[in-house]
N, C-alpha and C positions, 0 to 999 in steps of 0.2 A: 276870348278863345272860342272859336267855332266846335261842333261836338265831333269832326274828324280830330281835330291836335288834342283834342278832348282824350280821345278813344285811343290815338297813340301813344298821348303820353302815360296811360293806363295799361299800356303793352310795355314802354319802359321800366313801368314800377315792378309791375310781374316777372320779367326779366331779372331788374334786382333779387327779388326778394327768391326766387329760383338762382341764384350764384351764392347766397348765404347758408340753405340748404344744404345737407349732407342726403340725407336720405333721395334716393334716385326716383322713388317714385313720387314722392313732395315736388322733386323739382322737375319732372317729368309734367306735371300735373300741372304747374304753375306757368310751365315756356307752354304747355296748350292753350291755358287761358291768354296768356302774350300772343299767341298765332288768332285764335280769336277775334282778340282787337283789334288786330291788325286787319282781317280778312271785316270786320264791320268799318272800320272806317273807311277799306278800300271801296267798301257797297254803296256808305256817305256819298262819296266822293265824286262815285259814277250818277247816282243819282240826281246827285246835287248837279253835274252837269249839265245830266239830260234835263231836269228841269228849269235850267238860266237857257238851255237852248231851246225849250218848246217855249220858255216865256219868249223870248229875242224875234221867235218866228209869229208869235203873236202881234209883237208888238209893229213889226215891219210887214204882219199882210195888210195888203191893198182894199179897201171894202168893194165888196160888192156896186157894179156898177146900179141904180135905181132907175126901173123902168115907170112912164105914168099911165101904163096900159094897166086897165083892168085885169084881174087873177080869174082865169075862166070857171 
Protein backbone atom coordinates (compact mmCIF):
# COMPACT_ATOMS: atom_id res chain seq x y z
CA UNK A 1 0.00 0.00 0.00
CA UNK A 2 1.43 3.30 -1.22
CA UNK A 3 1.21 6.30 1.62
CA UNK A 4 -1.78 8.07 -0.80
CA UNK A 5 -4.37 4.61 -0.09
CA UNK A 6 -2.51 4.97 3.06
CA UNK A 7 -3.86 8.44 3.84
CA UNK A 8 -7.22 7.58 2.47
CA UNK A 9 -7.88 4.94 3.81
CA UNK A 10 -7.25 7.02 7.30
CA UNK A 11 -9.89 9.50 5.83
CA UNK A 12 -12.32 6.33 5.75
CA UNK A 13 -11.64 5.50 9.35
CA UNK A 14 -12.37 9.00 10.58
CA UNK A 15 -15.52 9.10 8.67
CA UNK A 16 -16.58 5.97 10.63
CA UNK A 17 -15.70 6.79 13.63
CA UNK A 18 -17.53 10.55 12.99
CA UNK A 19 -21.04 8.50 12.13
CA UNK A 20 -20.80 6.56 15.66
CA UNK A 21 -20.54 9.94 17.32
CA UNK A 22 -23.57 11.83 18.86
CA UNK A 23 -21.99 14.86 19.90
CA UNK A 24 -21.75 17.51 16.74
CA UNK A 25 -18.69 18.78 17.66
CA UNK A 26 -16.82 15.12 18.04
CA UNK A 27 -18.00 14.52 14.77
CA UNK A 28 -17.47 17.83 13.37
CA UNK A 29 -13.96 17.46 14.42
CA UNK A 30 -13.38 13.98 13.06
CA UNK A 31 -15.10 14.62 9.07
CA UNK A 32 -12.11 17.66 9.37
CA UNK A 33 -9.39 15.29 10.17
CA UNK A 34 -11.23 12.83 6.99
CA UNK A 35 -10.87 16.30 4.71
CA UNK A 36 -7.42 16.43 6.02
CA UNK A 37 -6.35 13.08 4.56
CA UNK A 38 -7.81 13.48 2.01
CA UNK A 39 -6.54 16.97 0.87
CA UNK A 40 -2.72 15.21 1.90
CA UNK A 41 -2.96 12.47 -0.21
CA UNK A 42 -4.46 14.65 -2.98
CA UNK A 43 -0.61 16.69 -2.39
CA UNK A 44 0.84 12.67 -2.55
CA UNK A 45 -0.44 12.31 -5.45
CA UNK A 46 0.40 15.46 -7.42
CA UNK A 47 3.65 15.31 -6.33
CA UNK A 48 4.34 12.01 -6.88
CA UNK A 49 3.48 12.77 -10.44
CA UNK A 50 5.31 15.67 -10.93
CA UNK A 51 8.25 13.65 -9.72
CA UNK A 52 7.79 10.15 -12.25
CA UNK A 53 7.50 13.11 -14.82
CA UNK A 54 10.84 15.25 -14.10
CA UNK A 55 12.28 11.56 -13.55
CA UNK A 56 10.70 10.41 -17.47
CA UNK A 57 12.28 13.85 -18.63
CA UNK A 58 15.54 12.99 -17.19
CA UNK A 59 15.76 9.95 -18.34
CA UNK A 60 14.67 10.62 -22.26
CA UNK A 61 17.07 13.92 -22.50
CA UNK A 62 19.51 13.79 -25.05
CA UNK A 63 23.25 14.50 -23.79
CA UNK A 64 24.86 17.16 -24.65
CA UNK A 65 26.64 17.02 -27.92
CA UNK A 66 30.86 16.86 -26.90
CA UNK A 67 32.96 19.19 -28.43
CA UNK A 68 37.17 18.40 -28.72
CA UNK A 69 37.84 22.18 -28.81
CA UNK A 70 39.66 23.59 -26.06
CA UNK A 71 37.50 25.70 -23.10
CA UNK A 72 38.83 29.18 -23.60
Amino acid sequence: MNSSEELRRHAVECVQMAKFLRNKENKAAWNSIAERYVRCAKWYDSRRALADHLKDLRVHKKPLPQSDAPLP
